[in-house]
C-alpha positions as CSV (number, residue, x, y, z in Angstrom):
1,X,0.0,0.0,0.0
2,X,2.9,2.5,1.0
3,X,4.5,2.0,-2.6
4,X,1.3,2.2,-4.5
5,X,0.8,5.7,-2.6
6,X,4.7,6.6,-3.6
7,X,4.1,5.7,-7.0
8,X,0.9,7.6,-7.6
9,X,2.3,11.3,-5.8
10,X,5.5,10.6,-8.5
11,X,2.6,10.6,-11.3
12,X,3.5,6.8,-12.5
13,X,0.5,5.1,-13.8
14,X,-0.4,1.8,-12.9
15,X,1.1,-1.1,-15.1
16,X,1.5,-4.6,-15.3
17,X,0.3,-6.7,-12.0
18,X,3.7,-9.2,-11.8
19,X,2.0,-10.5,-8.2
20,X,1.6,-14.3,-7.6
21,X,-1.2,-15.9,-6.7
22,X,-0.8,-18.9,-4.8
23,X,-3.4,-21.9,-4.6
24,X,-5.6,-21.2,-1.8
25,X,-6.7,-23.4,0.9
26,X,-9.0,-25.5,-0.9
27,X,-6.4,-26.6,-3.1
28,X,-3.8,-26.7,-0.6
29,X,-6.3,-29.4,1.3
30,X,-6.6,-31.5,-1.8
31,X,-2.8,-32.5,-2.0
32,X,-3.3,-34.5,1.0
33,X,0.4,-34.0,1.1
34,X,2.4,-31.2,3.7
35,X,5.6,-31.5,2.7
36,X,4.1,-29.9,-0.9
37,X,2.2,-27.7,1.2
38,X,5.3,-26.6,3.6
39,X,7.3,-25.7,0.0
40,X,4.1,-23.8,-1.2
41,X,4.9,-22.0,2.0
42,X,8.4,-21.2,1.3
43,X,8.0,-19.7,-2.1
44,X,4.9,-17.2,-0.6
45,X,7.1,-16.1,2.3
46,X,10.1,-15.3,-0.1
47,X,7.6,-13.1,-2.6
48,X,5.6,-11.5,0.3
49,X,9.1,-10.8,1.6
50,X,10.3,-9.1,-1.6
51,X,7.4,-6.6,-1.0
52,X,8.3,-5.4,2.3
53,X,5.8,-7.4,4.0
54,X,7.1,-9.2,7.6
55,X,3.6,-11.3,8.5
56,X,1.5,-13.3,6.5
57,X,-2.1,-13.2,8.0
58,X,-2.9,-16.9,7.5
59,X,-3.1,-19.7,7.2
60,X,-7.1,-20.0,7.7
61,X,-7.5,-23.2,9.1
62,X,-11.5,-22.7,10.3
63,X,-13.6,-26.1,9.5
64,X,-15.5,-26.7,6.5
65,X,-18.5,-27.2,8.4
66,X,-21.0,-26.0,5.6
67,X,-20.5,-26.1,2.1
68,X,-22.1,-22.6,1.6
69,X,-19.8,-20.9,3.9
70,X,-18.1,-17.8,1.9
71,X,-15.0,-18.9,2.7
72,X,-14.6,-22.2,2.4
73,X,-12.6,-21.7,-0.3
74,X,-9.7,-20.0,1.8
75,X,-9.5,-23.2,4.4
76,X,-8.2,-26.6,3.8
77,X,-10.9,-29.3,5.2
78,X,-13.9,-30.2,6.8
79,X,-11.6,-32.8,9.4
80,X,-9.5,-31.7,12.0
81,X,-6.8,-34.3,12.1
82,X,-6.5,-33.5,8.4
83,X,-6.1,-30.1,9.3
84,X,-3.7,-30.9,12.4
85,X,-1.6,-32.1,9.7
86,X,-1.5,-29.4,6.9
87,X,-1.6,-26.1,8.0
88,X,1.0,-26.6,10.3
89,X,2.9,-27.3,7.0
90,X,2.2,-23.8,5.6
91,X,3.2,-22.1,9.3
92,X,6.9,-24.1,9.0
93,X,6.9,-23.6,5.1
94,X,6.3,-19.0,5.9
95,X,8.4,-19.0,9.6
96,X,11.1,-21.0,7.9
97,X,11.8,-17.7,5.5
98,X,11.9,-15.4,9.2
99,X,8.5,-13.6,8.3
100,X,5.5,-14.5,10.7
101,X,2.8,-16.5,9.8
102,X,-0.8,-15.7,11.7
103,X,-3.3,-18.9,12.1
104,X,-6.8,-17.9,11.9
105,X,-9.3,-17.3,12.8
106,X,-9.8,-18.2,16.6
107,X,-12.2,-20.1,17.1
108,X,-14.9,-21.9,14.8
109,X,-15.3,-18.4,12.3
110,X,-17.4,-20.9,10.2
111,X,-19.7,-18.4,8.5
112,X,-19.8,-15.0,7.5
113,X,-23.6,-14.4,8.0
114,X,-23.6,-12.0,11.3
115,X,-20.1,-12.5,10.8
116,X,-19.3,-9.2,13.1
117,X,-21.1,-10.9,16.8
118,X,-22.7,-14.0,15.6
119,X,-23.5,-15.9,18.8
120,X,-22.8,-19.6,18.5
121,X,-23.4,-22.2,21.2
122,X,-20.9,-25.1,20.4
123,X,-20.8,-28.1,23.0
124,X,-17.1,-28.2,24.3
125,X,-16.5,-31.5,23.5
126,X,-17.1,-30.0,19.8
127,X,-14.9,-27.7,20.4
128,X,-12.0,-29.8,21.4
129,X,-12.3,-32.5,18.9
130,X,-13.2,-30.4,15.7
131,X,-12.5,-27.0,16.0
132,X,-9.3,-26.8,18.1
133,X,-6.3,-29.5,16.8
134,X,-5.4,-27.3,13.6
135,X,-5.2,-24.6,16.1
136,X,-3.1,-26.4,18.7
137,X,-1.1,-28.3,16.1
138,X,0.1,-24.8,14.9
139,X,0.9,-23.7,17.6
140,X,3.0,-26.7,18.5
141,X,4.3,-26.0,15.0
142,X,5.6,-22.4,16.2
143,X,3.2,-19.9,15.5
144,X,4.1,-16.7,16.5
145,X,0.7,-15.3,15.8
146,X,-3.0,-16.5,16.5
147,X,-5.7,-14.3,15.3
148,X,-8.6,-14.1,17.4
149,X,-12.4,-14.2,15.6
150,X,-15.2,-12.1,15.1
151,X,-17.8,-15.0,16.5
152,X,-18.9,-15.2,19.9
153,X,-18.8,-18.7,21.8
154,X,-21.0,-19.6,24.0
155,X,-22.2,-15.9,25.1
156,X,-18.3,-14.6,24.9
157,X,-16.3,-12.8,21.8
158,X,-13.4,-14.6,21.0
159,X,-11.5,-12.0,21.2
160,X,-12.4,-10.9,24.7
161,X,-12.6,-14.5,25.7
162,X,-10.0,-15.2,28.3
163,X,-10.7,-19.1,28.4
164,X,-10.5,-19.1,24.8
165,X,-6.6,-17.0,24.7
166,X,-5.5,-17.4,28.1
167,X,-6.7,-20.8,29.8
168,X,-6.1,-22.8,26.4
169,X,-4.4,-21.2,24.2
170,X,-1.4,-20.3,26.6
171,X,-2.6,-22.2,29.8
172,X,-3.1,-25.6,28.1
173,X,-1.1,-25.2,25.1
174,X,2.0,-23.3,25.8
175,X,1.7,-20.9,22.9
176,X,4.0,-17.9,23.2
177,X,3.0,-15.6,20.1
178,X,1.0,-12.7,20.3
179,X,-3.0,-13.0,19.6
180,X,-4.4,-10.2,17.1
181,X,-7.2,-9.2,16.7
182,X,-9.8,-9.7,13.4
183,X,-9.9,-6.0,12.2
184,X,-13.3,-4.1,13.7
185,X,-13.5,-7.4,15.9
186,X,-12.5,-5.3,19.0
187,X,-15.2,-2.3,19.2
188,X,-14.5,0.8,20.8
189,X,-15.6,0.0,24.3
190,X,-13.9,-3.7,24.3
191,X,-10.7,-2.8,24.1
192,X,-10.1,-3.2,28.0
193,X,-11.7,-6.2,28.2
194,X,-9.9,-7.9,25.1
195,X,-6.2,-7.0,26.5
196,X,-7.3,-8.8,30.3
197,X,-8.7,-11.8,28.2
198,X,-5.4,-12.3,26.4
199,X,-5.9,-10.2,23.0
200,X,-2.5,-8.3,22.7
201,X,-3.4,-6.5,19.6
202,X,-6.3,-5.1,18.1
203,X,-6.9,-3.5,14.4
204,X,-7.0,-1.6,12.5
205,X,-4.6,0.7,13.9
206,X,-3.5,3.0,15.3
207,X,-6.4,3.1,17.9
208,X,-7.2,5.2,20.9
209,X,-5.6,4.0,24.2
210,X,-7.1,6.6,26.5
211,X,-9.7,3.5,27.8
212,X,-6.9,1.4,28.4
213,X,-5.0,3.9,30.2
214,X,-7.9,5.1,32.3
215,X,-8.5,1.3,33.1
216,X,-5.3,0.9,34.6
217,X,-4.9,3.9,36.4
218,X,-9.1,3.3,37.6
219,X,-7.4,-0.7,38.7
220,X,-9.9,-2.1,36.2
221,X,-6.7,-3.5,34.6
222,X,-3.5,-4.9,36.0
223,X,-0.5,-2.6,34.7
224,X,1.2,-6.6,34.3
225,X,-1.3,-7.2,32.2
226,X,-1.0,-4.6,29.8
227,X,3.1,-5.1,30.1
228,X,2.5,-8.9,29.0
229,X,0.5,-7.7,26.1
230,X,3.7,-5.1,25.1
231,X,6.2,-8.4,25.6
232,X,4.1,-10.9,23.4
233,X,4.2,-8.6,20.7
234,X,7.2,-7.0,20.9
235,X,9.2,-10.6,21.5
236,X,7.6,-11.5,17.8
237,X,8.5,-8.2,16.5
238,X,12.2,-8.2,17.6
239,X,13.1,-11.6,15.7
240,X,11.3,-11.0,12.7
241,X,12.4,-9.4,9.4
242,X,10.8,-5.8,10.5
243,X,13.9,-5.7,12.9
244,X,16.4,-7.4,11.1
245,X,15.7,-5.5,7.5
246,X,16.5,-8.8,5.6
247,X,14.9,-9.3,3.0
248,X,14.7,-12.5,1.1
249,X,15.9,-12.7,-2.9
250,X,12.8,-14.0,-4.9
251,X,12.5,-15.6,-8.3
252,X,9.5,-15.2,-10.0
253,X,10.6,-18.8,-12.3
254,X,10.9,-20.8,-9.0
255,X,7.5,-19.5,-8.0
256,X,5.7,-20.7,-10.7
257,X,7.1,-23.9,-10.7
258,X,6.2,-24.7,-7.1
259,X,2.4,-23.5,-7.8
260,X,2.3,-25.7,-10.3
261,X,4.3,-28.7,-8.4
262,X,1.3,-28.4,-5.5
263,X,-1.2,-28.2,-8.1
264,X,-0.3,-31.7,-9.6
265,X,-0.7,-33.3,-6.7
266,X,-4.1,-31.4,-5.6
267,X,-6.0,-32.0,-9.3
268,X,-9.0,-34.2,-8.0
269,X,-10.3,-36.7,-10.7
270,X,-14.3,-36.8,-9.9
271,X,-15.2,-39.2,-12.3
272,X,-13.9,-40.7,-15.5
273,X,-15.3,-43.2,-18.1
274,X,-12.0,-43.5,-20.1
275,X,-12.2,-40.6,-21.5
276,X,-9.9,-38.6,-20.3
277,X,-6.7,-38.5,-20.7
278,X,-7.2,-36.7,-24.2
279,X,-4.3,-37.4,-26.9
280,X,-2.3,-34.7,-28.4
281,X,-4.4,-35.0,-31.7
282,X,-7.7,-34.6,-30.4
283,X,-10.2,-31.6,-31.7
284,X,-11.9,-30.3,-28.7
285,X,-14.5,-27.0,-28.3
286,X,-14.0,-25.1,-25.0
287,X,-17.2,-23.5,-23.3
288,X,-18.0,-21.2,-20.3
289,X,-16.5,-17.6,-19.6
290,X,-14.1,-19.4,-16.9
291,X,-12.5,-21.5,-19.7
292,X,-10.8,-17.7,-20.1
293,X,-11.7,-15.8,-17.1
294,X,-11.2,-18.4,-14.5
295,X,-11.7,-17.2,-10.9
296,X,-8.4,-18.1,-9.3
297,X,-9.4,-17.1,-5.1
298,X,-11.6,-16.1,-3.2
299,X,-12.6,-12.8,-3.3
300,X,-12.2,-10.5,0.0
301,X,-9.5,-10.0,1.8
302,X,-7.7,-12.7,0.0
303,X,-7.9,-11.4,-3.1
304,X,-5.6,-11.1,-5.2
305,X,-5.2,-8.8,-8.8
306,X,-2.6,-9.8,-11.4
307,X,-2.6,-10.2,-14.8
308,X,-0.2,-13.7,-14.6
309,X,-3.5,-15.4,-14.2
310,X,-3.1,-18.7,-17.2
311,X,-6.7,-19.7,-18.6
312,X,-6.6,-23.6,-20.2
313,X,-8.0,-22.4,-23.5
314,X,-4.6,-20.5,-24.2
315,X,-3.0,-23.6,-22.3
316,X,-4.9,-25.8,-24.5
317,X,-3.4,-23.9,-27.8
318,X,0.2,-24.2,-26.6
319,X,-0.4,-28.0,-25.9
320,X,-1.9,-29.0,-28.8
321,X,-2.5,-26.0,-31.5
322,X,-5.0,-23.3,-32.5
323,X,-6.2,-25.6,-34.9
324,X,-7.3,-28.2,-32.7
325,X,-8.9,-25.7,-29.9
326,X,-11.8,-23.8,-30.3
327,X,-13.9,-21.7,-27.9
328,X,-17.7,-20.9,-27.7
329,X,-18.5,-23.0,-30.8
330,X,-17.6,-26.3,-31.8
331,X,-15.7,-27.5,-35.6
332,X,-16.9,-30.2,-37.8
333,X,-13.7,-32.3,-36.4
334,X,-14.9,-31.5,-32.7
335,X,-14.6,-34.6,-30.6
336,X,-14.7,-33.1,-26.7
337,X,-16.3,-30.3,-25.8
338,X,-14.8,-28.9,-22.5
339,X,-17.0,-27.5,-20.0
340,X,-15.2,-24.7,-17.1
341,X,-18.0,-23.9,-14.8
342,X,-18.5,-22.9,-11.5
343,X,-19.6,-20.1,-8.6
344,X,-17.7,-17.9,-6.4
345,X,-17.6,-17.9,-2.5
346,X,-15.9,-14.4,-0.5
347,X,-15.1,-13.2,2.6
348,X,-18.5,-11.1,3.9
349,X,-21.5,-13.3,2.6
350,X,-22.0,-16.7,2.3
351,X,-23.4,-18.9,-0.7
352,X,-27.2,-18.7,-0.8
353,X,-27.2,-22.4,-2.4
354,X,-25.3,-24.9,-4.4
355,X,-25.9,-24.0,-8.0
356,X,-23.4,-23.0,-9.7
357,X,-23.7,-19.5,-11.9
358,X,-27.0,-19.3,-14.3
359,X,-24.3,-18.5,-17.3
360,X,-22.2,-21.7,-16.8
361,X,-25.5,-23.7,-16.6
362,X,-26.3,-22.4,-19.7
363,X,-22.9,-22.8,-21.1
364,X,-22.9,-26.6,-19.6
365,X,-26.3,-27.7,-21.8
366,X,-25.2,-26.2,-24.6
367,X,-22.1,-28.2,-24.8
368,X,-24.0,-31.4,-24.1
369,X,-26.4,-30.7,-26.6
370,X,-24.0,-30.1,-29.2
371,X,-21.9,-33.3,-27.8
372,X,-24.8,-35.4,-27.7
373,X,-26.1,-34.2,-31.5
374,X,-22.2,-35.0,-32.9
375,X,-22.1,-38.6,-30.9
376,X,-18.6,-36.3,-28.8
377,X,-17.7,-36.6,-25.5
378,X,-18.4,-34.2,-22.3
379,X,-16.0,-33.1,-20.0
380,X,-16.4,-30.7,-17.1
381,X,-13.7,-28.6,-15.1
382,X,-14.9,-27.2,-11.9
383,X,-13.7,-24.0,-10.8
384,X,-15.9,-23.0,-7.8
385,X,-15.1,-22.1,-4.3
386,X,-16.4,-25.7,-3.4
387,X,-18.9,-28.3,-3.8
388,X,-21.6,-27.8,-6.2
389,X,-25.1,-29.1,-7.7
390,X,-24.5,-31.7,-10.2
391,X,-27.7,-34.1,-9.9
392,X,-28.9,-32.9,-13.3
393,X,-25.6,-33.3,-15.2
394,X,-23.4,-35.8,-13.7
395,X,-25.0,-38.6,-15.7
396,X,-24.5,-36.3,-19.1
397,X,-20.8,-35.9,-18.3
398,X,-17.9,-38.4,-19.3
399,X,-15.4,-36.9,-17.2
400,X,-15.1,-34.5,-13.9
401,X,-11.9,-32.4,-13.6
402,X,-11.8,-30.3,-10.2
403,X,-9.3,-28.3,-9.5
404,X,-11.7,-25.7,-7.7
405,X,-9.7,-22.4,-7.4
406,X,-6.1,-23.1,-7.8
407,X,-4.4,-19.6,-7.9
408,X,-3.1,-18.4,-11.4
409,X,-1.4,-21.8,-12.3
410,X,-4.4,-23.6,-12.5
411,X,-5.4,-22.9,-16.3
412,X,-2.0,-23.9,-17.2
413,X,-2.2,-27.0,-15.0
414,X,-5.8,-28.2,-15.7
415,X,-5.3,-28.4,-19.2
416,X,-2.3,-30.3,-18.6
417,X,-4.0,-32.9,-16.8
418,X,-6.4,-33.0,-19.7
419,X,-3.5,-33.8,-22.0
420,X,-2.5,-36.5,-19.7
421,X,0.9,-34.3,-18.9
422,X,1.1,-35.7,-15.3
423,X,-1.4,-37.7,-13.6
424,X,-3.9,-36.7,-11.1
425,X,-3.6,-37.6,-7.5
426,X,-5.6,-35.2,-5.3
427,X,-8.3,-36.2,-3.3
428,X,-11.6,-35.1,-1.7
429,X,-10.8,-32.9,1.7
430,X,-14.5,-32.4,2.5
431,X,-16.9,-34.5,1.6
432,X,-19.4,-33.7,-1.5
433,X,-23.4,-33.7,-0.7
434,X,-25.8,-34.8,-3.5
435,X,-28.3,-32.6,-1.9
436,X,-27.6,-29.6,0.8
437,X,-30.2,-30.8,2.7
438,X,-28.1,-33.7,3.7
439,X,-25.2,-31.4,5.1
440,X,-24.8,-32.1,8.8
441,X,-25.5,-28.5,9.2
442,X,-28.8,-28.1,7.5
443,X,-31.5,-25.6,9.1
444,X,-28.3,-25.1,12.1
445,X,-26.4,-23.0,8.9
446,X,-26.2,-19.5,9.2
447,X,-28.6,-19.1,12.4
448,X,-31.6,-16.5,13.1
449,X,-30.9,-13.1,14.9
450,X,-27.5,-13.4,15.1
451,X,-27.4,-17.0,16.7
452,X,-26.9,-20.4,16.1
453,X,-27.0,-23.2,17.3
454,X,-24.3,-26.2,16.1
455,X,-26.9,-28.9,16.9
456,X,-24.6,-31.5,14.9
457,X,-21.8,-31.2,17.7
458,X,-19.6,-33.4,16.7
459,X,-20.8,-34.9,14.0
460,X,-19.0,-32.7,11.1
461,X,-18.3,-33.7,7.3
462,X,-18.2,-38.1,7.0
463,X,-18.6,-38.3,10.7
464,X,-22.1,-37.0,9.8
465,X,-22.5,-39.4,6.4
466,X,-21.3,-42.3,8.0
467,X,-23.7,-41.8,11.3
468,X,-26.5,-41.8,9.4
469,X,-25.6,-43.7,6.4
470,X,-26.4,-41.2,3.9
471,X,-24.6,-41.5,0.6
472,X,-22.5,-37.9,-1.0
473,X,-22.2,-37.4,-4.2
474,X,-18.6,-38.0,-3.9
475,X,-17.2,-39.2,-0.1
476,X,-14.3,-37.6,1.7
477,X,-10.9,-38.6,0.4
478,X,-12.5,-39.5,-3.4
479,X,-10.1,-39.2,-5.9
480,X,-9.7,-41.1,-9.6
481,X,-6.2,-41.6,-11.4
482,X,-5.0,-42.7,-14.7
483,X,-3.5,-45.4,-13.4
484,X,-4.5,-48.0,-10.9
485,X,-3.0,-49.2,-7.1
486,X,-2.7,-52.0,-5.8
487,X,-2.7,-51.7,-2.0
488,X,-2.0,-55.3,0.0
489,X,-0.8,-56.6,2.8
490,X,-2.0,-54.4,5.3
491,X,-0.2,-55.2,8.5
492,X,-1.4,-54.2,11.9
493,X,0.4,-55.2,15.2
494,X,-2.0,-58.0,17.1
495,X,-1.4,-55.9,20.6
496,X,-0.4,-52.5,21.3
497,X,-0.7,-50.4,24.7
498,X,-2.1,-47.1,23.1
499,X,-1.2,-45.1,26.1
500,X,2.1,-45.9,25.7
501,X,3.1,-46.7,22.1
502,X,2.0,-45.3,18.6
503,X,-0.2,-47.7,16.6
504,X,2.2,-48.6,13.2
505,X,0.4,-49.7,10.2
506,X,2.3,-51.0,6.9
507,X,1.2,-51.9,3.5
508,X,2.4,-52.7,0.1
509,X,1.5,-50.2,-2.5
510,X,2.2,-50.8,-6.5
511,X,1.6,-49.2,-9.4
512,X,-0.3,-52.1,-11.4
513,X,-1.4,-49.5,-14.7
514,X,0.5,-48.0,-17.2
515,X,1.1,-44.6,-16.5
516,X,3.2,-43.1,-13.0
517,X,1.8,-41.5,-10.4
518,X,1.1,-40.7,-7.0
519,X,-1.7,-42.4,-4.3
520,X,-2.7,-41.1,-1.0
521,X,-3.2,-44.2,1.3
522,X,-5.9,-43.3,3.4
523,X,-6.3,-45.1,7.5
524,X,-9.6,-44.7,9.3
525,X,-10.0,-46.0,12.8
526,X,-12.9,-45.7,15.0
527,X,-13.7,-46.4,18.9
528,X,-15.1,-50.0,19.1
């Protein structure tokens, strides 16, 4: 922001966007994998450090508790040990680079309907088991910064909520950071009460302190208090980059190619009747306005403007030719027509359904008219902030390509996995509902004057599915490939004392098709 102000007083005009665009949660979740996600991490510290900036605000690790959530899209999963396992990744992948990552948002920010107060009533025991381990697991991971949320919990805001940021946040988990707050989630008359509950920081800034002093001086609030709130932040500011002035070296070359690495492995496969991988030769008719405009993140806060963004019909024409790719109308030698559609999800308001956008409908039954007139073949790419309606197309379509939103690689990438360049291996992190009515969360979504009530406790995502045996569209951890795995073998120790000793499973895993690739070997367990 400072150098867009210094470049407009020296009259430059605004020019080309150079500014990556990294996948986003959603696609981050799919990979399944941290390692990829940790590297992901890396190469955003090192170009947010190239701008000056010393602290990430993220990751967003709040549950996918409802599909229609506006910013589902930002988050990785709908299950907490999943997320106890990757977001930590992107906190080690940013800190490792000396700029400060921020996990947010503290706790169970699962909506954005009365987003500013909402008051949710959440049985503890659904706290501890669903909403908390991400949040724990970063900290363990060495988070130097929790932000707090906008929700209140049980008839407390989280970010004046001193059993929320004092008893387990520091008291039970050791964290050692500093806790910020949401911006506007501190009102004017809270701010007292936020610093004695544990909230060191609140924003925007800079803010009037005369309540805080008054409080202290009145002995409404411990002068130790307020000094602990200096030290938390001041200890994270003195060992990060805003002190130290160094900067990291970034290459915009590297960048790209570790978007495009994570995107590989977080391309789900939905469905597939041979068709796809396409060959080099094939003719094929691309339809939608996201086949060129793709939405590439959510929009909010998280959005992000660039003009790097790659679209797979110009991906499609460096893969295989002009000749063979057309757009909005199909060729006499047309063989596939190609399908992008979609919705949009973003911070402030949440989806009012599943449908995807009235355009892309339209764009979808034209293409399987015209498919189904010429004998071709339908395929559908997905790029949507999550799940979405399919009950009246998923028969008509051959092939189901989702790489929701996948930052501004994911044109480039889709189109390879079209083109069989590399072979899917991502896999469902939520589960997919045929109908929302069958969401765990149905009619306790979204709440009425400003409450609501999480009646599904802990029930959230397949715990909900498999309770009451109701069939998704697709099930958590659904994923196709090219090839096929053989997994055997599985070998499970015949005694183990759990309180003591982890639980080691083995198995054999081969490659029995004809193409490489990549499986996730999934392990569910379950209290007898």
């Amino acid at each position: 922001q400072k150098l867009a102000i210094e470049k407009a007083k020296s009259g430059e005009k605004p020019g080309f966007k150079d500014r990556g665009c990294y996948p986003p949660g959603i696609a981050l979740g799919s990979t399944w994998n941290p390692e990829a996600i940790e590297i992901c991490g890396e190469a955003l510290a090192k170009e947010m450090s190239s701008y000056g900036i010393d602290m990430i605000l993220g990751p967003n690790l709040n549950i996918h508790r409802d599909p229609l959530c506006g910013r589902l899209g930002e988050s990785f999963t709908e299950d907490p040990y999943l997320m106890s396992k990757l977001a930590p990744a992107m906190v080690r992948g940013i800190q490792k680079m000396g700029i400060v990552a921020c996990a947010k948002h503290f706790a169970a920010n699962n909506q954005e309907k009365d987003r500013l107060g909402v008051e949710e009533h959440i049985p503890e025991r659904a706290l501890r088991e669903i909403y908390f381990p991400g949040f724990k697991a970063c900290v363990d991971a060495g988070s130097k910064s929790i932000m707090s949320a906008y929700n209140k919990i049980n008839g407390v805001p989280s970010a004046a909520n001193s059993w929320l940021l004092t008893d387990v946040l520091r008291g039970e988990w050791g964290f050692d950071g500093f806790v910020v707050s949401d911006w506007g989630g501190v009102g004017t008359n809270d701010q007292v009460a936020a610093v004695a509950a544990g909230n060191d920081l609140t924003m925007p800034g800079p803010r009037g302190i005369q309540c805080i002093v008054e409080a202290v001086q009145n002995g409404l609030l411990s002068e130790e208090k307020l000094n602990e709130c200096v030290r938390n932040v001041l200890k994270v500011v003195a060992g990060s980059t805003a002190m130290t002035g160094e900067r990291l070296s970034f290459d915009r070359a590297e960048s790209l190619r570790v978007m495009e690495a994570t995107l590989r492995e977080s391309m789900i496969l939905l469905k597939n009747d041979g068709t796809l991988p396409l060959q080099r030769d094939a003719y094929v008719a691309f339809y939608g306005k996201r086949a060129k405009k793709p939405t590439i993140c959510p929009a909010g806060s998280s959005h992000v403007e660039t003009d790097l963004t790659t679209n797979i019909v110009d991906s499609a024409i460096e893969l295989i030719g002009a000749d063979r790719v057309s757009f909005g109308a199909s060729t006499p030698e047309t063989k596939y027509w190609i399908v992008v559609a979609g919705c949009d999800g973003r911070e402030g308001a949440d989806r009012d359904n599943l449908s995807m956008d009235a355009d892309d409908i339209e764009a979808l039954e034209q293409a399987i008219a015209e498919a189904n007139k010429a004998g071709g073949k339908i395929i559908m790419v997905i790029n949507a902030t999550g799940p979405v309606d399919l009950n009246t197309f998923e028969g008509r379509i051959n092939a189901i390509l989702c790489p929701f939103f996948a930052g501004i690689q994911g044109g480039k990438v889709a189109a390879e996995a079209i083109f069989g360049l590399f072979n899917p291996s991502g896999k469902l992190a939520m589960t997919w509902p045929k109908h929302y009515y069958d969401c765990p969360s149905y009619k306790n979504y979204g709440g009425e004057n400003k409450e609501v009530w999480y009646g599904e406790g802990i029930y959230v995502g397949y715990r909900w599915y498999d309770a009451r045996h109701i069939e998704p569209a697709w099930p958590f951890g659904h994923g196709l490939s090219y090839t096929s795995f053989e997994i055997t073998d599985v070998r499970v120790p015949a005694e183990v004392n759990v309180d003591k000793e982890n639980i080691t499973v083995e198995v054999d895993v081969k490659n029995t098709g004809a193409m490489a690739g990549s499986e996730v070997v999934q392990l569910y367990i379950r209290d007898m």
